[in-house]
C-alpha positions in Angstrom: 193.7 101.7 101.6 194.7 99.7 98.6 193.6 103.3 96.6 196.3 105.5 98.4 198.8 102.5 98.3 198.7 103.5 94.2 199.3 107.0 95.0 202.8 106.1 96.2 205.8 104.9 93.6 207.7 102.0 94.7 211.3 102.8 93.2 213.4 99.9 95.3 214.0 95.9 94.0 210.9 94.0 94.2 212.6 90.7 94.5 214.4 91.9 98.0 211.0 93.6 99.5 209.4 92.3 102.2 206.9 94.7 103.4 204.8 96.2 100.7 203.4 99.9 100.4 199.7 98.9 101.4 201.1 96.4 104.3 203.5 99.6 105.7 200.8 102.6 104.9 197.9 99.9 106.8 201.1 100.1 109.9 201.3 103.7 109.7 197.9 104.7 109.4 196.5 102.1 111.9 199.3 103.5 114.4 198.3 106.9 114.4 194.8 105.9 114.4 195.1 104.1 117.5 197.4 106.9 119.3 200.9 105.9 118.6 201.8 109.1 116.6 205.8 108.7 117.1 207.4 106.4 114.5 209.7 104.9 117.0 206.7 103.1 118.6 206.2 100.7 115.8 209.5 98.8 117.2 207.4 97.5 119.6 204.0 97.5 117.3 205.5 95.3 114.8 205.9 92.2 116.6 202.0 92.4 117.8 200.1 89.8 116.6 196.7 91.7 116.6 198.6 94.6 114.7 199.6 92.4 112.5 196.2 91.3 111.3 195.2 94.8 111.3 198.0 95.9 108.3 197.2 92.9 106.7 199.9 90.4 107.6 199.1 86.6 107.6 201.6 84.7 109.0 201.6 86.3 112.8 205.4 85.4 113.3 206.7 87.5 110.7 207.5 91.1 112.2 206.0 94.1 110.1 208.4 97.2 108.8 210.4 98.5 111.8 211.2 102.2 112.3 213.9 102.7 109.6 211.4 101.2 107.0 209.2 103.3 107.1 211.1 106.1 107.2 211.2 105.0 103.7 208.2 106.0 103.1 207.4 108.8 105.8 210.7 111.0 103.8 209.2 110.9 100.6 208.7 114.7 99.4 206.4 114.0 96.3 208.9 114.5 93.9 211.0 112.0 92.0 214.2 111.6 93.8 217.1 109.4 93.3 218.2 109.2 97.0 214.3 108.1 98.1 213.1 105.1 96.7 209.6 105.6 98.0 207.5 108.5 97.6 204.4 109.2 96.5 202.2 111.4 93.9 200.9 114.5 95.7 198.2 115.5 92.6 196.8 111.4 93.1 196.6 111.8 96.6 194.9 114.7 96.1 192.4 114.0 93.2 191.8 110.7 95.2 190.4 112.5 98.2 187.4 114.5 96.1 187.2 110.9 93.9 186.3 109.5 96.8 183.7 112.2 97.7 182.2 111.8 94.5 181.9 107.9 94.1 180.0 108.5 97.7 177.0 109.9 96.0 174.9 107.3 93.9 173.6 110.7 91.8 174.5 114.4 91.4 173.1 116.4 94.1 171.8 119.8 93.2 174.3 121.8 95.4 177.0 121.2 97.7 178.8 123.5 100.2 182.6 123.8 100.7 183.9 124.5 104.0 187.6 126.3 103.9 189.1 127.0 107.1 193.0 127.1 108.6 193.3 125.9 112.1 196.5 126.1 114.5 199.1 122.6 114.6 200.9 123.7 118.0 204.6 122.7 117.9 206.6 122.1 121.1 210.2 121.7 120.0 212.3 122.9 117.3 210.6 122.0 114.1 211.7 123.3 110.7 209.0 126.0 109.6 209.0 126.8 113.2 207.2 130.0 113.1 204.6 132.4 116.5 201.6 133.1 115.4 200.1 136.0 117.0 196.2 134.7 116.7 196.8 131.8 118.1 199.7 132.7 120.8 201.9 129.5 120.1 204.7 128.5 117.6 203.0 126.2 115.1 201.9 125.2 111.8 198.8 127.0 109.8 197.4 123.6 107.6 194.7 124.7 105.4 191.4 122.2 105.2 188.7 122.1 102.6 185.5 119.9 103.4 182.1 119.5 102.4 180.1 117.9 104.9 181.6 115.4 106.8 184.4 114.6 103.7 187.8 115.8 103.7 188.9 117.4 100.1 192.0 118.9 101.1 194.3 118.7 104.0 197.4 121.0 103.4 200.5 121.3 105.5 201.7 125.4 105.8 203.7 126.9 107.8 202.6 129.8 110.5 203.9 132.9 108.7 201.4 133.3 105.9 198.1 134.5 105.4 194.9 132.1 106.3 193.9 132.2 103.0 197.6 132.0 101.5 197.3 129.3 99.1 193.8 128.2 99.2 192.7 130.0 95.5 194.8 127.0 93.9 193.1 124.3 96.2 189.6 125.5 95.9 190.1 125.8 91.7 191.2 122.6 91.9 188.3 121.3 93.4 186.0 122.8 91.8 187.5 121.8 88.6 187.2 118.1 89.4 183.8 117.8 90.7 182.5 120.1 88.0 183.7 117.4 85.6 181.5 114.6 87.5 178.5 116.7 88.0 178.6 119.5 85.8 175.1 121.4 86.9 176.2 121.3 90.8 175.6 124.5 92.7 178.6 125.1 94.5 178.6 127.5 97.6 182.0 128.6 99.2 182.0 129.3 103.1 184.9 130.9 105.6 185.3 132.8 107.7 186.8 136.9 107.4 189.8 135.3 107.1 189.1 134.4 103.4 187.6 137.4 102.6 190.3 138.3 99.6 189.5 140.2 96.2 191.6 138.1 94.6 189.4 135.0 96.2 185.9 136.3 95.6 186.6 137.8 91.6 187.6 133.8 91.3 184.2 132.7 92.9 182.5 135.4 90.8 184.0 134.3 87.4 183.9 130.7 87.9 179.9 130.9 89.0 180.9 129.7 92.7 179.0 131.6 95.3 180.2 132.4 98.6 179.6 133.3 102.1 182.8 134.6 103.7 182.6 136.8 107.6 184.1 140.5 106.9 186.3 141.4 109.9 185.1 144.2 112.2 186.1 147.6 111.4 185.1 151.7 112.1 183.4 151.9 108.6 181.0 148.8 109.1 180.3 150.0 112.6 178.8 153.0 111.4 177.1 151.4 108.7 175.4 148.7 110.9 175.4 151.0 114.0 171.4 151.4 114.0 171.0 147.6 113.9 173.3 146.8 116.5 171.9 149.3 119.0 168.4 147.4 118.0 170.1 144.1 118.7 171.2 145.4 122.0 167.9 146.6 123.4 166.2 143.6 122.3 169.4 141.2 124.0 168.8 143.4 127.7 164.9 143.5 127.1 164.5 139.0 126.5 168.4 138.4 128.2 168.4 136.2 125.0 170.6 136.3 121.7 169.1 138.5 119.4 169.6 139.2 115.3 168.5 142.2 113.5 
């Protein structure tokens, strides 16, 4: 925590603060943690002396940061803003999340794989960005994650009307960038599914010695191609009434 409380600047008068980055992003991040997702509920959670341990408060009878607090921080847009006295870095946040990958592994492993994948955010009101998405049958958001293994290296906010793979060239070259400067003989494999399948994407991969494993959607062209194998696959499938691969 005290690492992502130095991602954030801290524009307002020190002398008049009272509750610190760490002790309002420990609120925040415990809240949502422990189901309160709505800002408003930390009117109540403030005064709770076992929250209060949790964000890092010592003396139990001081309240932490109410609502309008941490709107302080929740409103910051990553860029330097006169009007917002708290915001925070977005290129720290981010280098912070693969830093912390990295600092996991006491030596360079040979190869990692990198997981890319967009998944739905359903929204229920009238949120800016509000956008249907046809694949998913709902309004919502399209956020864009990167991980390798069990570690998160990129979580991305995007709104529904784009392409899966809209934006992920810059996060993945970012990535690689970073960890190829900590382990600079690392196999690195790309994997996603046919919705990353993208020229643009794979002459990247190709030029920058990343291999990949993307799905290819269905279409008339491949069915011919592959049309022996799959009426192999079939007759094996109704012959065992098991899944077979050909």
């Amino acid at each position: 925590m005290p690492r992502l409380a130095e991602c954030f600047l801290d524009g307002r008068n020190q002398e008049q603060v009272e509750h610190s980055i760490l002790e309002m992003l420990s609120q925040r991040i415990y809240g949502l943690a422990l189901g309160y997702e709505d800002i408003n509920d930390h009117e109540q959670l403030r005064s709770d002396p076992v929250f209060g341990i949790l964000a890092g408060r010592h003396e139990l009878n001081d309240p932490l940061a109410g609502k309008s607090t941490l709107n302080l921080m929740e409103l910051g847009s990553g860029q330097k803003d006169r009007y917002k006295k708290i915001t925070y870095w977005k290129e720290s946040v981010d280098e912070l999340l693969v830093k912390l990958f990295i600092e996991s592994h006491r030596e360079a492993p040979e190869q990692i794989i990198l997981d890319v994948d967009p998944t739905d955010l359903p929204l229920h009101g009238k949120q800016e960005g509000r956008f249907f998405h046809g694949y998913y049958d709902s309004y919502c958001y399209l956020p864009l994650y990167i991980f390798c293994g069990e570690h998160v290296l990129c979580a991305r906010l995007r709104e529904a009307n784009h392409d899966a793979a809209f934006g992920s060239l810059a996060e993945i070259a970012r990535i690689v960038t970073q960890t190829r400067t900590a382990w600079p003989e690392v196999k690195i494999i790309l994997r996603g599914d046919s919705g990353f399948c993208r020229n643009e994407l794979m002459s990247w991969c190709e030029s920058n010695q990343v291999e990949f494993v993307f799905g290819l959607a269905r279409n008339q062209r491949l069915r011919k191609i592959i049309g022996a194998q799959m009426h192999e696959a079939a007759q094996q499938w109704r012959e065992t009434d098991k899944p077979a691969r050909v």
